[in-house]
N, C-alpha and C positions, 0 to 999 in steps of 0.2 A: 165300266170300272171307274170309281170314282179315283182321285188322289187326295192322297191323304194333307193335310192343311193345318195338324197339331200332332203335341208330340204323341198323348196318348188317344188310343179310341174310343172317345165317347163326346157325345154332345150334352149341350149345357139348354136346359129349355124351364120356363117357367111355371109355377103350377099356383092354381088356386085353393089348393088344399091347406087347411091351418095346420100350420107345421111350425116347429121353432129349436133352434140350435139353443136354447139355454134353456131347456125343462127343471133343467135346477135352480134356475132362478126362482120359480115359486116356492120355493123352500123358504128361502132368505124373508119372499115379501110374507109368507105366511107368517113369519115368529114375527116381523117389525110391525103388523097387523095386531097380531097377540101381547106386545107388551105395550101397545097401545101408542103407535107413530103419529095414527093420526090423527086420534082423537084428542091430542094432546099438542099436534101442531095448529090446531082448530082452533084449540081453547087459547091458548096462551100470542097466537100470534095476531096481526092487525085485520080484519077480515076486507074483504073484494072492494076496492072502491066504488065499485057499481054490481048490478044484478048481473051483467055479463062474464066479471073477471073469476078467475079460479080460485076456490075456495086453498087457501093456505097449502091444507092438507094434500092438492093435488100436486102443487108444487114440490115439496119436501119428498114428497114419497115416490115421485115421478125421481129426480136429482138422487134421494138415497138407491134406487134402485139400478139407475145409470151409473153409480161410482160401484156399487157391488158388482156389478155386470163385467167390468173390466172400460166405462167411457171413461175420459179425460176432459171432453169439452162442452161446453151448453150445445156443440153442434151433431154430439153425440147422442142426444135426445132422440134426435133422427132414426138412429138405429134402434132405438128401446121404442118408437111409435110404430116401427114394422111391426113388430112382434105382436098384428093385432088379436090373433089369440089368446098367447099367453095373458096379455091384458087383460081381456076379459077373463082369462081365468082367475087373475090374481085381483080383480074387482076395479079396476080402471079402466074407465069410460073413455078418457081420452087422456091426449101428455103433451101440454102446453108447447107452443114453437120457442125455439131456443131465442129469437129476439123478444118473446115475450115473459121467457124467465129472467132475461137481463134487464127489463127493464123492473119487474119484481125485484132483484136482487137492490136495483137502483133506487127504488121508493120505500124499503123495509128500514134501509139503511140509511137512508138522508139523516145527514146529522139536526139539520133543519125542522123535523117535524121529531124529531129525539129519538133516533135510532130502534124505534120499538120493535124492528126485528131481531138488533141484538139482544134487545133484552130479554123477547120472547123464547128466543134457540135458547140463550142460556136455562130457561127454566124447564125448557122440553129436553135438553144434554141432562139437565140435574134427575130429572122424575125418573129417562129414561136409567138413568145409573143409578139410582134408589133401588130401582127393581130389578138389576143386578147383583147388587153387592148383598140385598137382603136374602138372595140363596148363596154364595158362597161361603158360608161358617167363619169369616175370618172376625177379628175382634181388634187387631191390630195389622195395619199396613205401613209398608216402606212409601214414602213421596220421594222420586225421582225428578227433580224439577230439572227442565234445561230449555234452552234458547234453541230455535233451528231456523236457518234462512233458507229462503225464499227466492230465486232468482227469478226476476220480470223484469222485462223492458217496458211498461205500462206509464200512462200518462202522470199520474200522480206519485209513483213510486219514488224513493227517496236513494242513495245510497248506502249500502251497510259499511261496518267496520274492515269488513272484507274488499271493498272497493266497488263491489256490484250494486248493481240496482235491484232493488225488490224490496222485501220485508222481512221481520224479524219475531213471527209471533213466538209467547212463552208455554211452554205447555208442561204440565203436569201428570207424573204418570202414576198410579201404584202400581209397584210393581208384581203381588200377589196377584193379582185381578186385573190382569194390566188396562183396565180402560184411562182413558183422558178425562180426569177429577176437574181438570179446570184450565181451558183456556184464553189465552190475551193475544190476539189479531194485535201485532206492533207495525209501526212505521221502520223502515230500515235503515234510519238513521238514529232510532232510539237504541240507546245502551243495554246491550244485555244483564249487566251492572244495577239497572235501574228496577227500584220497587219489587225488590225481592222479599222485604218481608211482609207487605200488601199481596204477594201473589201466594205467598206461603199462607199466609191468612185465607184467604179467598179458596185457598184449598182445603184448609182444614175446615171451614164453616160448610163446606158442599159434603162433610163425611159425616153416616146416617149416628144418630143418636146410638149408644151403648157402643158402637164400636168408635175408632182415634187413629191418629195417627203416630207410630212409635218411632218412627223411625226417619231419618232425613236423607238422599246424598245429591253432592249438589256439585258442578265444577267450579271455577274461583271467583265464578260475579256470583255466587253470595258468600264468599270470605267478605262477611262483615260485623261488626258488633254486635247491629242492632238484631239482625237474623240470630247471630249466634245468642244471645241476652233473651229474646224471643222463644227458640228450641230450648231453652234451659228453663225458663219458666215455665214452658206447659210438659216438659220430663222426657222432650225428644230426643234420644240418639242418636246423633250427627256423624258424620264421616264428609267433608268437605276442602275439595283442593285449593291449597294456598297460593296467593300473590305473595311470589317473592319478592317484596319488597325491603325497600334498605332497613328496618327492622328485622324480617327473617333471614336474608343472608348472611349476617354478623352469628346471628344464632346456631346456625347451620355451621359454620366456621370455629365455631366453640366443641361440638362435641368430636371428644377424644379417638384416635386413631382405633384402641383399644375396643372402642360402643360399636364399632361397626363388624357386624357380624351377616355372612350368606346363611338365607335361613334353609334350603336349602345347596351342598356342599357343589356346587362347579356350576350354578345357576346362572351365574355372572353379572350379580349385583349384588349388593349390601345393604340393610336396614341398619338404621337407630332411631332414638327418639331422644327427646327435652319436652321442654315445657315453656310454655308461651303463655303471652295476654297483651290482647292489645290496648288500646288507650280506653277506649270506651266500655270494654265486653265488662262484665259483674264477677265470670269467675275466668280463674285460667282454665287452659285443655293442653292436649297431649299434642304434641308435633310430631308424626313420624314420615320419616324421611327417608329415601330410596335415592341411593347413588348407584351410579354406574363409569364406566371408561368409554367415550365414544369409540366404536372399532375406525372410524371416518375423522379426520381432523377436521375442525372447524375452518372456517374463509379467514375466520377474527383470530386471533390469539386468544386463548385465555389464561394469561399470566401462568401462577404457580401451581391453578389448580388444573389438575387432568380429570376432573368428575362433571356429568350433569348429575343433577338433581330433581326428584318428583317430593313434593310435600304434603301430605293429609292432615289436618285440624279436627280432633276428635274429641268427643267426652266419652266415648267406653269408657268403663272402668277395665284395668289391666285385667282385673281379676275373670272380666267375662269376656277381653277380648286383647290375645297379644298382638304385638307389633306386627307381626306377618297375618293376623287374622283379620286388623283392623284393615289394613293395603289391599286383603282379598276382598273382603266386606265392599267397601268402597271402588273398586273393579268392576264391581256386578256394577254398574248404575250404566254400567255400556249396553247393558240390555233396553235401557232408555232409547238407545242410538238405532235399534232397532224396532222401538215404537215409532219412533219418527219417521225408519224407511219405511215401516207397513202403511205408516197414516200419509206420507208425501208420492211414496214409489207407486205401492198398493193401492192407493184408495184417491190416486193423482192430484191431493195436495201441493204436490211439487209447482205446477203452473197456475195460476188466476187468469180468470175469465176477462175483467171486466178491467177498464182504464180509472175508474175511482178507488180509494183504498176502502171506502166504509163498502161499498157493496163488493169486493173482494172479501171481506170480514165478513159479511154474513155467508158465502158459498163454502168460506173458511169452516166458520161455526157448524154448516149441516153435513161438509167433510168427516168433521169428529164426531158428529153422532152416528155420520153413518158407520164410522171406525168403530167406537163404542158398540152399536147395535152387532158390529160383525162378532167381534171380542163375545158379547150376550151368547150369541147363539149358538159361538161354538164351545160356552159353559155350562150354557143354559140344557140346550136341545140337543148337543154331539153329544154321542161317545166318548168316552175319556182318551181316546187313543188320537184324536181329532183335537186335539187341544191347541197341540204345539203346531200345527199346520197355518201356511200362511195363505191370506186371501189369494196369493195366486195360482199357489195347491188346490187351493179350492173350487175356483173357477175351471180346475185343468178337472179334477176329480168329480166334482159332483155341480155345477153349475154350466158346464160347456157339456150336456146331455143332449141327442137328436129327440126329438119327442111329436106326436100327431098328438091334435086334440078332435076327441069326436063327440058326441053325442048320443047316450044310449041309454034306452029305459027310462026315460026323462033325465038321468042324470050324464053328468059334464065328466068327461074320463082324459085325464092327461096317459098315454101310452109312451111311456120311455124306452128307449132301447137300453138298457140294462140286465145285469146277470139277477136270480134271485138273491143274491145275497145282499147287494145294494139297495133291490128293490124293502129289504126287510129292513136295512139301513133308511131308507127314506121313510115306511110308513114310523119308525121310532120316532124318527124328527118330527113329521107333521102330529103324532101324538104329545109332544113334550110341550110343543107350541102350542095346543088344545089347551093343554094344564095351564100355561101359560095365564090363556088368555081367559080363562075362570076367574083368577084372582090374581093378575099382575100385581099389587102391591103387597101380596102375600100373604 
């Protein structure tokens, strides 16, 4: 009689069988296949510096497939090179050692030889999201622009506004289709403040011919002229939070006891509006302003007045958008805040790899493609009921699958453990992805 040595009965032993805990991974690599990852991280990026090194494309798709997976670090490669079946299912040969993607990430990015990795991702983020947006019917979209940091303790990192060290990239979201339109890998000492109407630019020139951007919201680094002068001349609708500064609070102090109205009755705040222009902006806009009673006293005094205040700078017109509708409007743009957790939490943007900032900015850059490619597939290839599901829904539902791969009839047969309803669920995807890859540009 043996004695027992663990809590539950059973032994742990190793097999040689191809077998793989993520059979739903080749879902993901099939559609990034079909809109064309790597044919496009081929074309556009700096090829091997020798007959030995890995072609681009192994790189990128190796990296987008480990952040869909659920890794976080280049050392997580490791775990995506077990998988050596699924690999071969999903058509890779092999998946580069994680010190050899870091030093990739280091030579794409030298600013030295001119960054041609950035520039490359950039046009493979832009192509892959052409070939998004051209099946979504839309014609007009909201740009969500905001800042989001980055905390690293890294050799080159800088400090942020927040006192931390890391970095500060800007990113761009629509929020119809919600992919990443455009983004800027920053230093963490760069102002959030800084080249917003360049960034605002730079996102509208990435959106496809016949369709625009109608829409703007933004928090208070870009309360500025030149943005605001900018959205008025190409016919954007803004909703943007003001700095109160010693021009808006004299403002705010003007309007009558009488203007303040809860829209609605025991909500426990109040709206009104005026009318504002700064020094520089061409025409004026709408001020509206939201007061409230702190239930909590401040540490400071604040003299006579017992209110905070929130302020939005708008051009609605009344007629299509009242005071309480404009405050809601511009509310939504928190949905932003949850782009940002799916591309940092999700898709482990939150940490960098590498002690330089330029090759931190490129693992940056194939972050959001791989964000964008997730965002694709689940517009593209899901079901409509899959829409609003997050990457880690995903991973729990249909990407963390037990699966054997075997061999039969000359053909390659991946065997899920799943119900048939799933199983009908998954041939729909690997069909959609088919259509897909017929005529990705549509």
């Amino acid at each position: 009689m043996s004695i027992q040595q663990t809590v539950l009965p059973f032994k742990i032993e190793t097999t040689k069988e191809r077998l793989t805990a993520h059979g739903g991974l080749a879902l993901m690599a099939e559609f990034n296949h079909g809109i064309g990852l790597r044919e496009l991280a081929d074309q556009y990026l700096p090829a091997p510096g020798s007959n030995r090194g890995f072609n681009p494309s192994v790189i990128v798709d190796a990296l987008v497939l480990m952040l869909e997976g659920g890794g976080r670090s280049l050392e997580d490669l490791r775990e995506l090179k077990n998988e050596e079946g699924l690999l071969r299912l999903m058509g890779l040969k092999e998946i580069p050692e994680p010190d050899t993607v870091g030093d990739w990430l280091r030579r794409i990015g030298e600013p030295k030889t001119g960054q041609l990795g950035i520039e490359g991702l950039d046009r493979v983020r832009d192509k892959i999201n052409e070939r998004i947006l051209k099946r979504d019917g839309i014609t007009k979209y909201t740009l969500d622009a905001d800042a989001t940091e980055i905390i690293g303790e890294k050799a080159d990192a800088l400090f942020t506004y927040n006192g931390n060290k890391g970095y500060m990239p800007m990113l761009g979201f629509l929020y119809e289709t919600p992919v990443c339109i455009y983004d800027e890998f920053r230093e963490g000492n760069v102002s959030p403040q800084s080249g917003q109407k360049e960034f605002y630019l730079e996102c509208k020139r990435r959106i496809l011919a016949g369709k625009g951007i109608g829409y703007y919201r933004a928090d208070s680094a870009s309360y500025q002229a030149e943005v605001f002068n900018q959205l008025e001349e190409d016919g954007v609708r803004y909703a943007i939070t003001v700095d109160q500064d010693k021009a808006v609070k004299p403002l705010i102090a003007l309007i009558g006891a009488e203007e303040w109205k809860e829209p609605v009755k025991g909500c426990g705040y109040e709206l009104a509006e005026t009318v504002h222009c700064m020094e520089k902006t061409k025409k004026a806009f709408r001020l509206v302003v939201k007061r409230w009673a702190p239930r909590q006293g401040d540490l400071f005094e604040r003299g006579n007045n017992p209110y905070s205040y929130h302020a939005v700078a708008t051009n609605w017109l009344e007629k299509d958008k009242n005071t309480a509708e404009v405050l809601w409007w511009h509310n939504r743009r928190g949905q932003a805040e949850n782009f940002n957790k799916e591309l940092k939490n999700g898709m482990g943007m939150d940490r960098m790899p590498c002690g330089q900032s330029y090759a931190n900015a490129v693992f940056f850059r194939i972050g959001v493609i791989a964000y964008n490619l997730f965002i694709g597939f689940k517009r593209v290839a899901c079901p409509e009921s899959w829409m609003k599901q997050t990457i880690a829904t995903f991973r729990w539902k249909m990407v963390q699958v037990a699966g054997r791969i075997v061999k039969h009839a000359g053909e390659v047969v991946l065997k899920l453990m799943i119900d048939l309803e799933k199983l009908e669920l998954f041939r729909g995807i690997r069909k959609k992805s088919f259509e897909l890859s017929l005529c990705p540009d549509g």
